[in-house]
N, C-alpha and C positions, 0 to 999 in steps of 0.2 A: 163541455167543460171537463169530464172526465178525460177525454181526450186531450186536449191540452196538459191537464194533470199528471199523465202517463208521461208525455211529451219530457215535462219540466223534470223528472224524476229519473227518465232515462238520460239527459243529460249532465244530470247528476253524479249519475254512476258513474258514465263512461269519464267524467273531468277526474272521479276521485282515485279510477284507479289508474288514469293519465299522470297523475302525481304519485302515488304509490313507486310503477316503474321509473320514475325520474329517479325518485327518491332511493331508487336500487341501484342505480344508475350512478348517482354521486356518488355512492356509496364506495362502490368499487372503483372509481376514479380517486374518490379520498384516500382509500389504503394504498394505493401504488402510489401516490403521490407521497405515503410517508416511508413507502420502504428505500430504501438508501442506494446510491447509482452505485455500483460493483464494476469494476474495471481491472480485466485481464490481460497484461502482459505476455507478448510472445516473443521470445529473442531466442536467438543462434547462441549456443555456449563460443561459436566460435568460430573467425571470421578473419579472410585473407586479406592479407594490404592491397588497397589501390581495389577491389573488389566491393562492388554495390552489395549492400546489407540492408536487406530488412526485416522491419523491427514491426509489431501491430500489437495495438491493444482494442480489446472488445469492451465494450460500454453497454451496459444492462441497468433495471430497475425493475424489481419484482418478475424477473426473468422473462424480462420483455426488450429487446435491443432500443437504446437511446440512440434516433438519428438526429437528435436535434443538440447536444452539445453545444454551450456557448464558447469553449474554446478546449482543443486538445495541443498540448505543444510536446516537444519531446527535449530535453535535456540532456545532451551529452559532453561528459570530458575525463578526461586520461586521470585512472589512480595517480590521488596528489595534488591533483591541480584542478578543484573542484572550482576555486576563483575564476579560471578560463573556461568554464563551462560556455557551451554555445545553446541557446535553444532553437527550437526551429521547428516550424510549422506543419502540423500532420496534412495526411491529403483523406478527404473520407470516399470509403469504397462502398458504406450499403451495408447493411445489419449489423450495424455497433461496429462495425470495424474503422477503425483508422489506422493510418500504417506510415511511418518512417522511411524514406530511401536514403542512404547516406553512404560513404564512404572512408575508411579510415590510412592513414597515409604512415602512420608509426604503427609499431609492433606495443603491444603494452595491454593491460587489462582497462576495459573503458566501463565506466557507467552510466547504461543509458537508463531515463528517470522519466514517465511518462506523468502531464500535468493535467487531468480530468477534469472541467469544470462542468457541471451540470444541473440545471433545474433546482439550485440554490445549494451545492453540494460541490466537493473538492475533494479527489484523490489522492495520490501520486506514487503508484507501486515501480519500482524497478529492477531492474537484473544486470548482470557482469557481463563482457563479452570480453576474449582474451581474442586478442589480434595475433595474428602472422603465428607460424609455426616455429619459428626459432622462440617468442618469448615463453614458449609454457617450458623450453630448456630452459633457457635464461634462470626461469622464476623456481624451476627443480634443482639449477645449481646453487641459489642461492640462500634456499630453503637449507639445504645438507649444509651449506657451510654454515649457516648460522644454525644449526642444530651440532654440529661437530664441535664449533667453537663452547657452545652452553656445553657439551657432554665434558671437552677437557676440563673446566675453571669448576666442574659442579658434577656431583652423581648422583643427582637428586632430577629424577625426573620431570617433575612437576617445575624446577628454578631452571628448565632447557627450553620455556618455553615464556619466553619474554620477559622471564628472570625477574616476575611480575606474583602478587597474590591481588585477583580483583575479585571484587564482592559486588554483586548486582541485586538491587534493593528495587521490586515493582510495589508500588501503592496503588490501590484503587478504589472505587464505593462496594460497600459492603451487597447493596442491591444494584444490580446492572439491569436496565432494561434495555430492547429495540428501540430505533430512531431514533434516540436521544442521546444527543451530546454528554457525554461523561467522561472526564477529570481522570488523566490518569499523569501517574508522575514516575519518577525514576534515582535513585540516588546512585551512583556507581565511588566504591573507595578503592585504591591502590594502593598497597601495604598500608592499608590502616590510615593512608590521607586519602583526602574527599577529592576527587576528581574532578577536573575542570576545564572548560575550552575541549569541548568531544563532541564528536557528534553523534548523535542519539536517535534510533531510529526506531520503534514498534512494526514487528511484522504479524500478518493478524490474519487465521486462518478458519476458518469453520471446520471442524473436523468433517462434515458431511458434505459441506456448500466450501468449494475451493474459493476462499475470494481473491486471499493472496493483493490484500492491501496494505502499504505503509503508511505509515504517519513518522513526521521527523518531531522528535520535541525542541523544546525552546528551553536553554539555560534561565535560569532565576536567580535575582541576588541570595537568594539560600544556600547554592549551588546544586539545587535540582534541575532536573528536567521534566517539565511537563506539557500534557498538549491534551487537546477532546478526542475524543475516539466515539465512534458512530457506528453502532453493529444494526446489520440489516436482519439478521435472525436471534430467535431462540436459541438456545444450545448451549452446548461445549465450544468453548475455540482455544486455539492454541495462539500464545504472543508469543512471538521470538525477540527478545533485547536485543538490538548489536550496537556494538558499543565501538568506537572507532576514535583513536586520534596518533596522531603520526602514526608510527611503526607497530604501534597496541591496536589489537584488533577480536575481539570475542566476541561471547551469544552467550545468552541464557532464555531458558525456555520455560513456562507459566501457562497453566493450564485457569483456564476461570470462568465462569458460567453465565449467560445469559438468560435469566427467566422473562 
């Protein structure tokens, strides 16, 4: 009987601490499940006509590569003509990479916009790429002459440069934490009227952890712009505003804390 007893007690133990390491186990599967997919953009500043380009971004979660991606695409079209954008389908190569091959046929600055979907989570960082070596002349001659034109009409340094006064207005919650979706908005004015029809993008940096993710916002009938934002860390980060529409184009930069 004692026997038996012994029996019943040792398999007690061993079921209880069988669930103990599960329960370790989930454990560490649940926090990487909350921390936030990170995806890094890699682009050429710059890139010959008619010449194969590519482009790759790395896909991470808790600094572990995501190979399982439910869709990575890539976006590309010629400053201006964001309408004609093409997208088009990544090919994946093995530890978070996926990678772009393309070719571009005009000289012009392009931007390609990488689209991360992941494990219930959505990116979309991107970067410039200036084609053919005649347009970075091009875009230096054009640069001086519209600066020459502001220097004669104006000697005011600050009215040579889009002959513009803008005011970039970020809102956000006073407490910021990880994981969690939080509300950020944006007001932008132009001499003192509210801006409207631009497009509005948040660039969003870990001063430690590069994540080098965007979020584009969405116009409101307020004429805000707002959208969620999703920090994978603690810390300081840096947001960059850029604020874009036709020929107007700026930044502003905002420092804000994540505890």
């Amino acid at each position: 009987m004692k026997n038996i007893l012994l029996l019943i007690l040792t398999i007690s133990l061993l079921s209880a601490c069988g669930q103990a390491e599960d329960n370790h186990s989930d454990g560490g599967q649940d926090e990487e499940a909350l921390a936030s997919i990170e995806a890094q953009l890699h682009a050429p500043e710059t890139a010959e006509i008619g010449a194969e380009t590519s482009v790759k971004v790395t896909v991470t979660q808790a600094d572990s590569f995501v190979d399982d991606a439910d869709e990575v695409m890539f976006e590309v079209w010629k400053d201006g003509l964001k309408e004609e954008s093409e997208m088009i389908e990544s090919e994946f190569k093995g530890d978070g990479v996926y990678v772009l091959h393309t070719t571009f046929d005009q000289p012009g600055t392009y931007t390609v916009q990488s689209h991360v979907t992941a494990r219930g989570m959505h990116t979309m960082p991107k970067a410039e790429i200036l084609v053919g070596s005649d347009s970075a002349t091009e875009e230096s001659e054009a640069t001086q002459h519209h600066d020459d034109a502001h220097a004669e009409s104006s000697s005011s340094e600050e009215h040579s440069h889009h002959d513009s006064e803008l005011a970039i207005e970020l809102d956000h919650p006073d407490s910021i934490t990880p994981h969690q979706g939080q509300s950020f908005s944006v007001k932008v004015t132009n001499n003192d009227q509210t801006l409207t029809d631009a497009a509005i993008s948040l660039q969003i940096s870990h001063t430690e952890k590069e994540d080098g993710s965007w979020v584009d916002l969405e116009e409101t009938d307020n004429n805000q712009y707002v959208g969620d934002v999703t920090f994978g860390y603690s810390g300081e980060y840096l947001i960059t505003v850029h604020v874009k529409k036709d020929e107007l184009h700026d930044h502003k930069e905002f420092h804000v804390t994540v505890e």
